[in-house]
PDB file as gemmi writes it, atoms N, CA and C in Angstrom:
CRYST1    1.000    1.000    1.000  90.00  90.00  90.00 P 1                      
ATOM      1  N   UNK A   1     -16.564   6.454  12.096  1.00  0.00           N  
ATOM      2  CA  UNK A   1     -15.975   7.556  11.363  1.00  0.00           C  
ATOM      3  C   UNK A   1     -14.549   7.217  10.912  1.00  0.00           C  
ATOM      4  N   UNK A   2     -13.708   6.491  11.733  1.00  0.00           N  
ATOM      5  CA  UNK A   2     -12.512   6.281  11.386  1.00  0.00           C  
ATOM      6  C   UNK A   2     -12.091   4.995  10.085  1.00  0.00           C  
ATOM      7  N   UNK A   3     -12.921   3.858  10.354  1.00  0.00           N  
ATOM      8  CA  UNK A   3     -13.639   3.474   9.084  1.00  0.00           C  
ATOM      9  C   UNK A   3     -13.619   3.626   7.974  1.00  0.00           C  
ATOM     10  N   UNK A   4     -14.460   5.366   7.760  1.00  0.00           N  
ATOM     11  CA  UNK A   4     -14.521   6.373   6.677  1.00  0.00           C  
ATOM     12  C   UNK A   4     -13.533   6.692   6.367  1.00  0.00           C  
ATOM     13  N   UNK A   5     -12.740   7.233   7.058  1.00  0.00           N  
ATOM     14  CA  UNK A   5     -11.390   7.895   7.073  1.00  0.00           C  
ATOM     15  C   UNK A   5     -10.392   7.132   6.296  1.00  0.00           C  
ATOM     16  N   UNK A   6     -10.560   6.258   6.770  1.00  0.00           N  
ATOM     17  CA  UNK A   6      -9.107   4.800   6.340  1.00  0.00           C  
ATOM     18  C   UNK A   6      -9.856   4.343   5.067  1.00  0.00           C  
ATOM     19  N   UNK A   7     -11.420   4.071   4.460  1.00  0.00           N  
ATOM     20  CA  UNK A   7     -11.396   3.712   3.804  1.00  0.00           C  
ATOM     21  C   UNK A   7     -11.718   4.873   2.128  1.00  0.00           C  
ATOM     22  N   UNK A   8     -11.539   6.086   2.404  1.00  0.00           N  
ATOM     23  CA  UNK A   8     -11.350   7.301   1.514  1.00  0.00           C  
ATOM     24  C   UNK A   8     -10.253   7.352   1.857  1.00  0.00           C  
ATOM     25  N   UNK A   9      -9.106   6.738   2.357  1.00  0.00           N  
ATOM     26  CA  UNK A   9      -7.554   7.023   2.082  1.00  0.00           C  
ATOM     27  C   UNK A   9      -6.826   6.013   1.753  1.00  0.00           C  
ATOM     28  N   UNK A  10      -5.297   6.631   1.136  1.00  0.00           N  
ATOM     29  CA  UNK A  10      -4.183   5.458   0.660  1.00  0.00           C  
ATOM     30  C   UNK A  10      -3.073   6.250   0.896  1.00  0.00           C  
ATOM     31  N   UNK A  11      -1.912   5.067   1.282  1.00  0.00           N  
ATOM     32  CA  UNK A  11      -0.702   5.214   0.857  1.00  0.00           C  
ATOM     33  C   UNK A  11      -0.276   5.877  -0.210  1.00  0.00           C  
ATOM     34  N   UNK A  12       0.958   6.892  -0.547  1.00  0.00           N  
ATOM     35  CA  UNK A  12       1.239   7.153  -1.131  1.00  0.00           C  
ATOM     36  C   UNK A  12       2.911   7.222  -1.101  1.00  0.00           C  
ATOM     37  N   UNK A  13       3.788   5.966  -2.265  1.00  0.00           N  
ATOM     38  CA  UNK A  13       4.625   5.929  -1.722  1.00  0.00           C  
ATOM     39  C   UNK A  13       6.217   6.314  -2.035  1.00  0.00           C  
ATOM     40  N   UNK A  14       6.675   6.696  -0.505  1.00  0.00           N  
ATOM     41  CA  UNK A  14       7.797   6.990  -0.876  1.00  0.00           C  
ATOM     42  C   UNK A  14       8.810   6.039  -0.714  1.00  0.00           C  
ATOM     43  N   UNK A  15       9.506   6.012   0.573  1.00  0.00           N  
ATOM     44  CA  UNK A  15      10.987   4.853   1.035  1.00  0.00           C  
ATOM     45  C   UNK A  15       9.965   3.454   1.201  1.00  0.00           C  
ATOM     46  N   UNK A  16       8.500   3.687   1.641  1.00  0.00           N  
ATOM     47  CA  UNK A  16       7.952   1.956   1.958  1.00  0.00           C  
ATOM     48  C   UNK A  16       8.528   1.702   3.286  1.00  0.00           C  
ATOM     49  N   UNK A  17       8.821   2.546   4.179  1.00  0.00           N  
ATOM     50  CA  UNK A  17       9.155   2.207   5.589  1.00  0.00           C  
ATOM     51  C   UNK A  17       7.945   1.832   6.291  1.00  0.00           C  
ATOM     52  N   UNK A  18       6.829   2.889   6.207  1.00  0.00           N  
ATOM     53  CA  UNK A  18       5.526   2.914   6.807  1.00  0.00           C  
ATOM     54  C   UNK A  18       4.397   2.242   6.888  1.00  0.00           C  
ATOM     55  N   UNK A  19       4.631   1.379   5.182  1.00  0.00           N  
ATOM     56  CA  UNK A  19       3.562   1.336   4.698  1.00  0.00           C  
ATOM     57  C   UNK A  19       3.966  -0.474   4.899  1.00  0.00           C  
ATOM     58  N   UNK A  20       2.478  -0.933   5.422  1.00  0.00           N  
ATOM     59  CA  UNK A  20       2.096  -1.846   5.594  1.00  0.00           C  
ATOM     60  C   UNK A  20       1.696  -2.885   4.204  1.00  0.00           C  
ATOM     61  N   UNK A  21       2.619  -3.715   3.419  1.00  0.00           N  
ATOM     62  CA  UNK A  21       2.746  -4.478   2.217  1.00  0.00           C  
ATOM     63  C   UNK A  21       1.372  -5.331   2.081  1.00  0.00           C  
ATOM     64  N   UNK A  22       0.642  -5.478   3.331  1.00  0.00           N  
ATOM     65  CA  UNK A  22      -0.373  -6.689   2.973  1.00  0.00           C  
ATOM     66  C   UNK A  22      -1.568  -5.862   3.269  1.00  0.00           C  
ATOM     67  N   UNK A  23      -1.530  -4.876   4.385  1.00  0.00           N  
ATOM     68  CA  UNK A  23      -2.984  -5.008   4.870  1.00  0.00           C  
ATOM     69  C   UNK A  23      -2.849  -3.057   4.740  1.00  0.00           C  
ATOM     70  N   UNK A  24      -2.086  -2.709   3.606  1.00  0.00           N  
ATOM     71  CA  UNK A  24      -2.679  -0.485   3.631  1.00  0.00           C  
ATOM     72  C   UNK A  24      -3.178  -0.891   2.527  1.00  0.00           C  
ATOM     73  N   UNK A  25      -3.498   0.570   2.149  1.00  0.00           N  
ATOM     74  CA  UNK A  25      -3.062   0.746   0.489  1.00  0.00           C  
ATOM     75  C   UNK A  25      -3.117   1.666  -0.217  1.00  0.00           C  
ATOM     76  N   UNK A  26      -2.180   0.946  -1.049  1.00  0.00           N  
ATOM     77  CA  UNK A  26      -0.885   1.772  -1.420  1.00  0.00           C  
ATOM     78  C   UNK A  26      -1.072   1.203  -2.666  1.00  0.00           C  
ATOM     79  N   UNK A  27      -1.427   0.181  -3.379  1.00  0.00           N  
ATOM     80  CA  UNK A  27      -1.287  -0.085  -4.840  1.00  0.00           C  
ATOM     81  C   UNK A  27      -2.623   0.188  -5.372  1.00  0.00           C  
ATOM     82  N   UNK A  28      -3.634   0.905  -4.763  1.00  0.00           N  
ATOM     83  CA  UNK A  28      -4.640   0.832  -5.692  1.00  0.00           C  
ATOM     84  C   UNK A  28      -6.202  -0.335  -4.500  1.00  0.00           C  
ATOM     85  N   UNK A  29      -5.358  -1.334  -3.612  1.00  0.00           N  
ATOM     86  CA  UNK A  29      -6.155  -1.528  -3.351  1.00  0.00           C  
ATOM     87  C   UNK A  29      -5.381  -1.938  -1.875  1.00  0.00           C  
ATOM     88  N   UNK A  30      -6.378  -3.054  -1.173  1.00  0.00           N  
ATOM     89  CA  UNK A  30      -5.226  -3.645   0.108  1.00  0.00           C  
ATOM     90  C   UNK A  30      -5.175  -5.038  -0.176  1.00  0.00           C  
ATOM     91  N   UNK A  31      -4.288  -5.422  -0.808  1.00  0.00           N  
ATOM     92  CA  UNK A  31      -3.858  -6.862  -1.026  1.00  0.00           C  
ATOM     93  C   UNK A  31      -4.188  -7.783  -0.493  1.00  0.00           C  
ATOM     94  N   UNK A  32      -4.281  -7.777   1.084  1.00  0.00           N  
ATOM     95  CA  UNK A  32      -5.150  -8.779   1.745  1.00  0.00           C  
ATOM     96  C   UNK A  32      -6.358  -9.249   1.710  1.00  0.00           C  
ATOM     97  N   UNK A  33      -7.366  -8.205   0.946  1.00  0.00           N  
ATOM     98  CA  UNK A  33      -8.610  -8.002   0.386  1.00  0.00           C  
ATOM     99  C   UNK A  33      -8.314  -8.714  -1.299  1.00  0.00           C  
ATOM    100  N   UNK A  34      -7.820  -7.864  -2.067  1.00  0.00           N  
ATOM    101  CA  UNK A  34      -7.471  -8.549  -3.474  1.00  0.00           C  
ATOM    102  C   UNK A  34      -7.219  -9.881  -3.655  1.00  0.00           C  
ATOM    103  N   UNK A  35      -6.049 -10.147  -2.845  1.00  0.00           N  
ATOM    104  CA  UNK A  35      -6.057 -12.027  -2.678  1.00  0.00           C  
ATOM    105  C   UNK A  35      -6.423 -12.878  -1.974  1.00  0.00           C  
ATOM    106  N   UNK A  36      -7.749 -12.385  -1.336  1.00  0.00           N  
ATOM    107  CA  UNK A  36      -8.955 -13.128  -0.314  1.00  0.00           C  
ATOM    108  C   UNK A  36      -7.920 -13.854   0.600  1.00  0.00           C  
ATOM    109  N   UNK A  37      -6.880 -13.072   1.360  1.00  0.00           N  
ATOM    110  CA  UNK A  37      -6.417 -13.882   2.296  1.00  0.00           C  
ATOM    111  C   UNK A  37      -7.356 -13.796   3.912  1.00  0.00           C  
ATOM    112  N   UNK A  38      -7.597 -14.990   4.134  1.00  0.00           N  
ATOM    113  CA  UNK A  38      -8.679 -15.008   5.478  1.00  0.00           C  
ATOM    114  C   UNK A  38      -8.074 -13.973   6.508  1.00  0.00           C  
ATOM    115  N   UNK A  39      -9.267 -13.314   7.017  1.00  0.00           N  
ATOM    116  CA  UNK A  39      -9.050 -12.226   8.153  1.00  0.00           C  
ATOM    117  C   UNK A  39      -8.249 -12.858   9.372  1.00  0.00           C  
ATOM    118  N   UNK A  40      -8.494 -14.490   9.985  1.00  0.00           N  
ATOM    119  CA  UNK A  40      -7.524 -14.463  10.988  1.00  0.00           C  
ATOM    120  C   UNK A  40      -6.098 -14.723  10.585  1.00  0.00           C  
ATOM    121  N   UNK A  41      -5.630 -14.329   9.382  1.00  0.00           N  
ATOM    122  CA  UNK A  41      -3.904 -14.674   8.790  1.00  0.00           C  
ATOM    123  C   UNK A  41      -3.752 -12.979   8.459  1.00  0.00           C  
ATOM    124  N   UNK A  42      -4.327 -11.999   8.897  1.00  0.00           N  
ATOM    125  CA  UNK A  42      -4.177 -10.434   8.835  1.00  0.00           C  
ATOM    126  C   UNK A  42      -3.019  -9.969   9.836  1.00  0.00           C  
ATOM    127  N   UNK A  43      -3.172 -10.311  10.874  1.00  0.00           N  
ATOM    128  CA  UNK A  43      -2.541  -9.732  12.290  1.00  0.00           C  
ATOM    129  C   UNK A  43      -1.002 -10.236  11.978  1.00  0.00           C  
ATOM    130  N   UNK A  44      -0.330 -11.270  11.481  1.00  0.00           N  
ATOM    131  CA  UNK A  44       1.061 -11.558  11.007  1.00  0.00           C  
ATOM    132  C   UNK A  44       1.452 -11.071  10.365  1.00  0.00           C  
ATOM    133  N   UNK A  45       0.943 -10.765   9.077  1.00  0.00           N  
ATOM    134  CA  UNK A  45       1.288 -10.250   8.326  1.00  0.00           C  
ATOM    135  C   UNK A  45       1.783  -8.674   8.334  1.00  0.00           C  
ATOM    136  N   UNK A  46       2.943  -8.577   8.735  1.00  0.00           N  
ATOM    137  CA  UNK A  46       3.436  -6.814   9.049  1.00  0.00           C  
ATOM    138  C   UNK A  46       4.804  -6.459   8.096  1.00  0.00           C  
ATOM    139  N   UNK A  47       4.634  -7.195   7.184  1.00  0.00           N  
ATOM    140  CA  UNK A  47       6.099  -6.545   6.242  1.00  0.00           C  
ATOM    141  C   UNK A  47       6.456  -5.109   5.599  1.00  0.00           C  
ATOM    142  N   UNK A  48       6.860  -4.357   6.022  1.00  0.00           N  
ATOM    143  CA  UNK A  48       6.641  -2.973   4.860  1.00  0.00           C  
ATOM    144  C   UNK A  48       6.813  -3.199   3.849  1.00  0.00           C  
ATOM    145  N   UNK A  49       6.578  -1.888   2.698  1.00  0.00           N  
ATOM    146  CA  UNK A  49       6.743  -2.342   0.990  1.00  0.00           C  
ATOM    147  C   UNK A  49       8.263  -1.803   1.431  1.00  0.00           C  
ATOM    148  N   UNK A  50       8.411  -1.629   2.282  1.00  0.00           N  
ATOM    149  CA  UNK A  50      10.442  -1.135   1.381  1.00  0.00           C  
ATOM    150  C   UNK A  50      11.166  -2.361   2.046  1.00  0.00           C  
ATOM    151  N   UNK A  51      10.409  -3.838   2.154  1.00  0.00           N  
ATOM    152  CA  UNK A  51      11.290  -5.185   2.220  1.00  0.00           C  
ATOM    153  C   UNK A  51      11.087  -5.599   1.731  1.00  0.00           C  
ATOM    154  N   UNK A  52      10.257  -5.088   0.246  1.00  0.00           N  
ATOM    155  CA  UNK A  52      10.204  -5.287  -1.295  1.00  0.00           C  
ATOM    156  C   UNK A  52      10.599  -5.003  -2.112  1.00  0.00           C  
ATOM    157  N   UNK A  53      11.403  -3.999  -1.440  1.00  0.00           N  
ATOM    158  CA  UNK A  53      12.214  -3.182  -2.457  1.00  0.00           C  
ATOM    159  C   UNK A  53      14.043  -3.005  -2.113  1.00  0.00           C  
ATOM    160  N   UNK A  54      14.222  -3.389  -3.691  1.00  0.00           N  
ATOM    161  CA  UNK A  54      16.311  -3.555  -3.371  1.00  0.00           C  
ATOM    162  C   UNK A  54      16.886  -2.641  -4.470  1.00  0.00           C  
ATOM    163  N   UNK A  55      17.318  -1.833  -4.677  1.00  0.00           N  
ATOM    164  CA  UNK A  55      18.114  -0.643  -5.198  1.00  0.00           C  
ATOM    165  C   UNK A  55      17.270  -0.312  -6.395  1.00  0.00           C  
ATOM    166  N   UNK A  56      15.744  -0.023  -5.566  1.00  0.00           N  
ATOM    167  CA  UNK A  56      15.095   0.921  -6.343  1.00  0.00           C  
ATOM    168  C   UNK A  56      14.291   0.191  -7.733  1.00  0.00           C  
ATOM    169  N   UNK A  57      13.930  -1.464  -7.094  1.00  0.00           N  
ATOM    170  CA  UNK A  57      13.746  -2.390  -7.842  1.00  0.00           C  
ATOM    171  C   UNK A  57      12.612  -3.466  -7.174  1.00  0.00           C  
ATOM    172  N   UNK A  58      11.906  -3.736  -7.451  1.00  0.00           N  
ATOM    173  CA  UNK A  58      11.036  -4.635  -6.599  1.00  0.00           C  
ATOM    174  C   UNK A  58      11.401  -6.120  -6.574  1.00  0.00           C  
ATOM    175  N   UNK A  59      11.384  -6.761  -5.872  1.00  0.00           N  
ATOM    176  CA  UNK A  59      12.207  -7.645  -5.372  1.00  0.00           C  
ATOM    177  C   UNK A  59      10.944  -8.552  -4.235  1.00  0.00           C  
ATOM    178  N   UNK A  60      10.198  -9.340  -5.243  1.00  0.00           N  
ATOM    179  CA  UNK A  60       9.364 -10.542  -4.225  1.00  0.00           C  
ATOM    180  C   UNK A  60       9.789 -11.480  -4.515  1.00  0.00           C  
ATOM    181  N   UNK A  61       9.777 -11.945  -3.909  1.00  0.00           N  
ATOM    182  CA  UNK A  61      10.038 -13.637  -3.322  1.00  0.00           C  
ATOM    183  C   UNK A  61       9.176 -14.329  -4.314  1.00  0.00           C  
ATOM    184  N   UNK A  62       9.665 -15.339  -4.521  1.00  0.00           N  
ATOM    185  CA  UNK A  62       9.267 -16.473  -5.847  1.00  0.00           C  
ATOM    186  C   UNK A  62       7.438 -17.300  -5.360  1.00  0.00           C  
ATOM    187  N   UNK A  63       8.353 -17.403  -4.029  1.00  0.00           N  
ATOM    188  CA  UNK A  63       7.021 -18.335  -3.198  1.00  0.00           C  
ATOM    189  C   UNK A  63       5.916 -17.641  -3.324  1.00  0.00           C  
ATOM    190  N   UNK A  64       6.075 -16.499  -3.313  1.00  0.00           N  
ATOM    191  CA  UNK A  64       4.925 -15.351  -2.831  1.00  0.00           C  
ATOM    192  C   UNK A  64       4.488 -15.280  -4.545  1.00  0.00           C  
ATOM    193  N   UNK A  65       4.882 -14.943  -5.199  1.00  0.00           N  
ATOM    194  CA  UNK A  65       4.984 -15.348  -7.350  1.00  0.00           C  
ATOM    195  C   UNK A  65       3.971 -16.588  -7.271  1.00  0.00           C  
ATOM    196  N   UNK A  66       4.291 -17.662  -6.239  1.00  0.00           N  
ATOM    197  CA  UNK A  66       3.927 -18.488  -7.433  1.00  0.00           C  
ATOM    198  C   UNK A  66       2.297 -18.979  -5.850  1.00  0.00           C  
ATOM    199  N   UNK A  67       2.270 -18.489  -5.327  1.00  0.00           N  
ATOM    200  CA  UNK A  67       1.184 -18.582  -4.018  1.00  0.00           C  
ATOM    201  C   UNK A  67       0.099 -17.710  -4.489  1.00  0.00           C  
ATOM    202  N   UNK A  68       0.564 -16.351  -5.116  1.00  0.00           N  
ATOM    203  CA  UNK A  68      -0.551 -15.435  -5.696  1.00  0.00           C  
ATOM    204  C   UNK A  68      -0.194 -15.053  -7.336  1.00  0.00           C  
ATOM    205  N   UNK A  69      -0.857 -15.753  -7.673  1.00  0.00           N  
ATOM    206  CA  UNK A  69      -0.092 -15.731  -9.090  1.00  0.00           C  
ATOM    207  C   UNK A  69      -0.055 -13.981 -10.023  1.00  0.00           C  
ATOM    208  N   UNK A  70      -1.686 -13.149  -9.840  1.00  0.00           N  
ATOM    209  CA  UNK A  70      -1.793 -12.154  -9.685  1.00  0.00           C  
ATOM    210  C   UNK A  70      -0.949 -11.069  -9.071  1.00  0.00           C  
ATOM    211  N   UNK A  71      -0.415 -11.439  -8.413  1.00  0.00           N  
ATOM    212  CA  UNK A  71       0.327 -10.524  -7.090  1.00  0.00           C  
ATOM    213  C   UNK A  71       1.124  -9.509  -7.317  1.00  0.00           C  
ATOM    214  N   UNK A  72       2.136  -9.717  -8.819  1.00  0.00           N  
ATOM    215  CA  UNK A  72       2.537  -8.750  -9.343  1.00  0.00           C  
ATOM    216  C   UNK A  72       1.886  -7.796  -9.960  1.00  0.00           C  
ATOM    217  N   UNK A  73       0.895  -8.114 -10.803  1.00  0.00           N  
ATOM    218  CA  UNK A  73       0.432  -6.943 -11.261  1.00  0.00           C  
ATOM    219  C   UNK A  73      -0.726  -6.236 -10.405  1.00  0.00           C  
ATOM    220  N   UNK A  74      -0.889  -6.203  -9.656  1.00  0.00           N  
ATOM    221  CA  UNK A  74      -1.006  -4.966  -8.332  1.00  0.00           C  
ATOM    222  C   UNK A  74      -0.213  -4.062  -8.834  1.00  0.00           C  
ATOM    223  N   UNK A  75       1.440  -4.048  -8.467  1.00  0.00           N  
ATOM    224  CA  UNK A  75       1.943  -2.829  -8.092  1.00  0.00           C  
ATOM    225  C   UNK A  75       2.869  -2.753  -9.285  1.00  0.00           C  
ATOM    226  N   UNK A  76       3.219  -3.636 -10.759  1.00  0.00           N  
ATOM    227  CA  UNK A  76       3.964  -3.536 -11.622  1.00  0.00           C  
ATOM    228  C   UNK A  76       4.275  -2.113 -11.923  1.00  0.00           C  
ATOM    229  N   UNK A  77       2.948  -1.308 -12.155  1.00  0.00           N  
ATOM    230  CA  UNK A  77       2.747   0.332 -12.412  1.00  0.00           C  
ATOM    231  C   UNK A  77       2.850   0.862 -11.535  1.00  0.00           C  
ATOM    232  N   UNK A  78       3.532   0.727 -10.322  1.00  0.00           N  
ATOM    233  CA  UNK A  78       3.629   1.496  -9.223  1.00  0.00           C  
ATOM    234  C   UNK A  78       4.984   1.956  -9.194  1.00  0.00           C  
ATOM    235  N   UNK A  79       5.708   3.556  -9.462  1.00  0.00           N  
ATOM    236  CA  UNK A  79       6.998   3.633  -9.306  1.00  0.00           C  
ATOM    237  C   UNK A  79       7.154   3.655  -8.071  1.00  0.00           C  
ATOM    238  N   UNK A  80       8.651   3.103  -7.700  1.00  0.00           N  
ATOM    239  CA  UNK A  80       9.324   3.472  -6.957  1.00  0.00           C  
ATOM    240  C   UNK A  80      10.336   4.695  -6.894  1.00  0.00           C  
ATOM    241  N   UNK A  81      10.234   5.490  -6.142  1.00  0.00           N  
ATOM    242  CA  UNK A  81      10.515   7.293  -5.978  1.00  0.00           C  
ATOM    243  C   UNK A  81      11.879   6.587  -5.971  1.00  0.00           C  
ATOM    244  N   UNK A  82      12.768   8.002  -7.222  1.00  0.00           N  
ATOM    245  CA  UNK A  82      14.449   7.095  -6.969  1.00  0.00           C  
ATOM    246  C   UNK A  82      15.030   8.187  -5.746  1.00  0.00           C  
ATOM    247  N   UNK A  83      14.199   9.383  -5.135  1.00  0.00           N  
ATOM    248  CA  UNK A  83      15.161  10.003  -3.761  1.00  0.00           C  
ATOM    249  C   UNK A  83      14.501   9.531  -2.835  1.00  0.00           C  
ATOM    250  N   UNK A  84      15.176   8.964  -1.694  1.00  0.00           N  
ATOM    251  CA  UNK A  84      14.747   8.722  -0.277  1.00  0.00           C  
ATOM    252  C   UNK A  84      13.209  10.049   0.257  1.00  0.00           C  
ATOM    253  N   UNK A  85      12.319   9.541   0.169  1.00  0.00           N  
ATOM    254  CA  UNK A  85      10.923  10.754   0.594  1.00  0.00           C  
ATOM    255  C   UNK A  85      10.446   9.783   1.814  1.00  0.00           C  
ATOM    256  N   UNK A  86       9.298  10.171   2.618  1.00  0.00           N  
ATOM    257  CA  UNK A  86       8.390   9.772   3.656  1.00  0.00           C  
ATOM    258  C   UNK A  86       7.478   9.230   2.546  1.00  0.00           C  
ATOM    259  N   UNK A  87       7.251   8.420   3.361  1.00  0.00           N  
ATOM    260  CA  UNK A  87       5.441   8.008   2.723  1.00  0.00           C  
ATOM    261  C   UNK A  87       4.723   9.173   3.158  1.00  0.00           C  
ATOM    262  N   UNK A  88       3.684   9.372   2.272  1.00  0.00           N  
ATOM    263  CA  UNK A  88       2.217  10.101   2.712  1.00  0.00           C  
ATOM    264  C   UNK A  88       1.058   9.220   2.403  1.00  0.00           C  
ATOM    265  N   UNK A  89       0.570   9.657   3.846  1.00  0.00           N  
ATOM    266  CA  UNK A  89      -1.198   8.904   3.836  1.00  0.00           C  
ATOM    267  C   UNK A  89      -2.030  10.226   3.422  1.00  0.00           C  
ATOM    268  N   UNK A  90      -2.920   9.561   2.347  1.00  0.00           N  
ATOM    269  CA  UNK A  90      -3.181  11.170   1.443  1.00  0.00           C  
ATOM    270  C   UNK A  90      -4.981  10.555   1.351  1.00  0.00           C  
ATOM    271  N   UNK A  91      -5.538  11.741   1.437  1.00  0.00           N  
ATOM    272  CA  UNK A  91      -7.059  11.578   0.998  1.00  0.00           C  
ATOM    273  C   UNK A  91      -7.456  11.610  -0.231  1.00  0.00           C  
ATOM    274  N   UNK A  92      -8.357  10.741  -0.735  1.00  0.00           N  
ATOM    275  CA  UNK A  92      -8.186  10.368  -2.109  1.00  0.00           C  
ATOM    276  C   UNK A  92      -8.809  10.967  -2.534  1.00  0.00           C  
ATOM    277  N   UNK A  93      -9.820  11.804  -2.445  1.00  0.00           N  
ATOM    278  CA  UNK A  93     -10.598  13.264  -2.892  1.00  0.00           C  
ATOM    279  C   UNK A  93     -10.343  14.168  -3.125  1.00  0.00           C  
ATOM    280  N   UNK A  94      -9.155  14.811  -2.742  1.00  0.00           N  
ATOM    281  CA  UNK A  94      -8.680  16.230  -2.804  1.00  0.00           C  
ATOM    282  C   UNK A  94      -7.834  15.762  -3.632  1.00  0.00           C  
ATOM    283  N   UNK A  95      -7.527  17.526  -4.198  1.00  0.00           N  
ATOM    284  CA  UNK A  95      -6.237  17.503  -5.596  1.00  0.00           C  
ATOM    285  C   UNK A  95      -4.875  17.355  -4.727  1.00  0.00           C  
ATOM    286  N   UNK A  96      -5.265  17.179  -3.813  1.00  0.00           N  
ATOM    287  CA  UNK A  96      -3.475  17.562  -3.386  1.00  0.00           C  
ATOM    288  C   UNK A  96      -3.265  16.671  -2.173  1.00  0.00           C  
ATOM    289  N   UNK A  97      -4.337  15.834  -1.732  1.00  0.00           N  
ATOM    290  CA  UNK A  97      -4.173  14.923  -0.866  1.00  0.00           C  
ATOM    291  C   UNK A  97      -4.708  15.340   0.537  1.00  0.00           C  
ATOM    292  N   UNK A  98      -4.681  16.357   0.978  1.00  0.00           N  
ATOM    293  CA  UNK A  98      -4.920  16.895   2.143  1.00  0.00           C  
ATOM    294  C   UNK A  98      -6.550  17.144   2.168  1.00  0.00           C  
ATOM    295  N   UNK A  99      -6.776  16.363   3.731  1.00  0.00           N  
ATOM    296  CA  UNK A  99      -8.500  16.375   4.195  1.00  0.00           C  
ATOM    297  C   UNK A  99      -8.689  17.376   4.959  1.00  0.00           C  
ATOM    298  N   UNK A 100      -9.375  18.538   3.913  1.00  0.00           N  
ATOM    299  CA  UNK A 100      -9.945  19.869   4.995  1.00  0.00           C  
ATOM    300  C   UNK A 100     -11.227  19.809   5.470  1.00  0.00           C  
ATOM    301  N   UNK A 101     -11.319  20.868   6.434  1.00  0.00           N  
ATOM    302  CA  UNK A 101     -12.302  20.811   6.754  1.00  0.00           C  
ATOM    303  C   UNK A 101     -13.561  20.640   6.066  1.00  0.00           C  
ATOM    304  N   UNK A 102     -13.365  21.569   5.147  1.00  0.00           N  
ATOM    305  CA  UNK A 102     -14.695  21.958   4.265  1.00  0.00           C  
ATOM    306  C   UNK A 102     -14.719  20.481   3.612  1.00  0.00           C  
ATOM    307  N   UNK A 103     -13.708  19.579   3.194  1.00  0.00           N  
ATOM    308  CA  UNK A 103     -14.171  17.930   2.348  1.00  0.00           C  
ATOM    309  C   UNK A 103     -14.681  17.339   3.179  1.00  0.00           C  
ATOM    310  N   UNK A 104     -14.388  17.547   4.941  1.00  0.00           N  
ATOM    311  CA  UNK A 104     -15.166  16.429   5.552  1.00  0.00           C  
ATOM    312  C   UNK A 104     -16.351  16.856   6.162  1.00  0.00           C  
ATOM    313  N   UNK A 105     -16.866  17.725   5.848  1.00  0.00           N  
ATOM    314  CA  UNK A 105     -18.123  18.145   5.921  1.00  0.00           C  
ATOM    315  C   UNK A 105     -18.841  17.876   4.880  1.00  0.00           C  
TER     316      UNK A 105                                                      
END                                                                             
């Protein structure tokens, strides 16, 4: 069930404190999946998206540019919120993000 849960949900983002850069998601998909990185190189990988982000600007590393060449356009269309907010983990079914009862039935 939890499975279900995680995989009918995403990130939705605000500061990028929360949110896990390689293995949530938050751009549409989970990057670790998108750039077939092998499952035992998952568990290292713990960077948030807001150590991607520098005054409201995305900010990757060249190595990482030129290792996944794709890599940017993932999240090119992804704004970054210009006031300090929380992330929300939001259900991707509902208009408003929130999993009621009556959707998970």
């Amino acid at each position: 069930m939890f499975n279900e849960l995680k995989s009918n949900s995403s990130w939705l983002l605000g500061n990028g404190i929360d949110i896990n850069f390689w293995t949530d998601s938050w751009c549409g998909t989970v990057l670790v999946v998108a750039l077939i990185i092998p499952s035992d190189l998952h568990a290292p990988l713990k960077a948030s998206v807001s150590q991607f982000i520098i005054s409201n600007a995305w900010n990757i590393p060249q190595i990482l540019l030129q290792m996944f060449s794709n890599l940017q356009s993932y999240f090119e269309d992804i704004v970054i919120p210009v006031n300090d907010r929380d992330d929300q983990y939001i259900w991707n079914h509902s208009h408003n993000g929130d999993l009621s009862f009556k959707e998970a039935y």
